[in-house]
C-alpha positions in Angstrom: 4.7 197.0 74.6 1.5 195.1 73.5 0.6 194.8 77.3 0.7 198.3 77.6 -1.7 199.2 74.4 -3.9 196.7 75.9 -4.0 199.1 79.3 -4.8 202.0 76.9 -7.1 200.3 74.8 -9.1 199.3 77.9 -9.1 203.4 79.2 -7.5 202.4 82.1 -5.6 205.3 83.2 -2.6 205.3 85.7 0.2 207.7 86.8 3.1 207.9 85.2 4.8 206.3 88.0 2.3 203.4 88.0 3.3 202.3 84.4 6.9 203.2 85.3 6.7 200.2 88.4 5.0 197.7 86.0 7.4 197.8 83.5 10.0 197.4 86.2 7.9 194.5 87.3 7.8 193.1 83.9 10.8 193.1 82.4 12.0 191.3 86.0 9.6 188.5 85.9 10.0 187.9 82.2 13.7 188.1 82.6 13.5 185.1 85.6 10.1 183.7 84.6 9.1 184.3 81.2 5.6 181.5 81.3 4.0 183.8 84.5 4.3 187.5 82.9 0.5 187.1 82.5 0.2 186.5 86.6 2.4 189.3 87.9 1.1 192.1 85.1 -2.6 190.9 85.5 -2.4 191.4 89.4 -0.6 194.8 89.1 -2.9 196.1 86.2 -6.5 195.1 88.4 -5.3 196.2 92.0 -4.7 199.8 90.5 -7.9 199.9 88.9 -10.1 198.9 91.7 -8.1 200.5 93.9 -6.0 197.9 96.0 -8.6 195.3 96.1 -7.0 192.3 93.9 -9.8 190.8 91.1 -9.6 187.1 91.7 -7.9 184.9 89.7 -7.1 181.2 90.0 -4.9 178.8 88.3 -6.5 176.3 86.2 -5.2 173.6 83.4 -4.7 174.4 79.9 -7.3 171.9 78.0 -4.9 172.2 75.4 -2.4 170.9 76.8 -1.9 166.8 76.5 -3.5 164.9 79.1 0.7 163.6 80.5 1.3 167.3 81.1 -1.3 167.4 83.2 -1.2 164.4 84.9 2.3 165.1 85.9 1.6 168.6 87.2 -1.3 167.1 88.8 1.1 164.0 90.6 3.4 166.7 91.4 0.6 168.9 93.3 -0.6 166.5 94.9 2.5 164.6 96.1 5.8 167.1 96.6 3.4 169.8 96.2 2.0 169.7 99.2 -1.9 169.8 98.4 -4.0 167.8 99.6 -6.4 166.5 97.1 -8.7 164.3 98.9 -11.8 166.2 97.6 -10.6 164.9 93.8 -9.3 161.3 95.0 -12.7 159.7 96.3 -15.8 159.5 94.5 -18.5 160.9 97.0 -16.1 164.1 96.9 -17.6 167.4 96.2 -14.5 168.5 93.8 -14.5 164.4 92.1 -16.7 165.4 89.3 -16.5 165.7 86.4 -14.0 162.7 86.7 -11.6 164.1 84.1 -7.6 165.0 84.0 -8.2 168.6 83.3 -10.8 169.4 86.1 -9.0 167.1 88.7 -5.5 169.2 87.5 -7.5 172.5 87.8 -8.7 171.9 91.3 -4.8 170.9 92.4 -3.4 173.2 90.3 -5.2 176.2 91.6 -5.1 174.7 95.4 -1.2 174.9 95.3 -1.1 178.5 93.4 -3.6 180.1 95.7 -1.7 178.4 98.7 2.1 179.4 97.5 1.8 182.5 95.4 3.0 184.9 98.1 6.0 182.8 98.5 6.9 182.4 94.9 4.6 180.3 93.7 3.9 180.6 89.5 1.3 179.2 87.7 2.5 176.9 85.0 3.2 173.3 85.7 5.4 172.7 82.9 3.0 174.9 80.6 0.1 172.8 81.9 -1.6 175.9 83.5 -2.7 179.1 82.7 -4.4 182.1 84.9 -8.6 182.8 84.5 -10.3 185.7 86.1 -13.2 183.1 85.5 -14.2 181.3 88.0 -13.5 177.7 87.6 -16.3 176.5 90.9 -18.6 174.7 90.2 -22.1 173.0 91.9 -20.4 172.4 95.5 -17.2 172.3 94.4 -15.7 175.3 95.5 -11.8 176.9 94.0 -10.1 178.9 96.6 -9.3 182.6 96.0 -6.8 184.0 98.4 -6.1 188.0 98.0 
């Protein structure tokens, strides 16, 4: 119910049988997922309102998590995830800098998400990630969006 005083508060207005489908959509992915609510009713909330074109978002680590729970998510991404992460491993990387847990987590982090979301894919990493509309690029390192 907060969620949905946070759509009014914002003047976003829907049909009835748009907020009817979210709640479906909600109460199913807190029932099976309850740490990516935030991903499914963020994505749901911004294609209605600009009309079927998804806002980007990407998956980045939480900096206030502890540095193991990131470094696991991040050993995970980068080895049984799937990612390749040579653009964090080697200094003379465009994605290598700033040389820290949380940015080199970020960059795998969101790599896998954007990759596997349409398959299933959640962003949390053991509650070591969390979903920004902001986006996380910076100089020439560049975080993928994929609609």
């Amino acid at each position: 119910m907060k969620r949905l005083k946070i759509l009014a508060a914002q003047g976003m207005i829907m049909p009835r049988s748009a907020v009817k489908g979210m709640l479906i959509v909600i109460v199913k992915v807190l029932l099976l997922t309850p740490n990516t609510v935030s991903a499914h009713y963020i994505s749901a909330a911004k294609e209605n309102e600009n009309d079927g074109d998804p806002t980007p978002i990407w998956c980045v680590a939480d900096g206030q998590q502890p540095v193991d729970i990131l470094l696991k998510g991040l050993d995970w991404a980068c080895g049984s995830g799937q990612i390749d992460c040579i653009l964090i491993r080697q200094p003379n990387m465009a994605c290598y800098q700033p040389n820290t847990v949380k940015d080199h987590a970020s960059y795998a982090f969101n790599l896998y998400w954007q990759k596997f979301k349409k398959q299933g894919a959640t962003c949390n990493f053991n509650g070591g990630a969390m979903l920004t509309e902001i986006d996380p690029s910076h100089g020439s390192c560049e975080f993928q969006f994929i609609p």
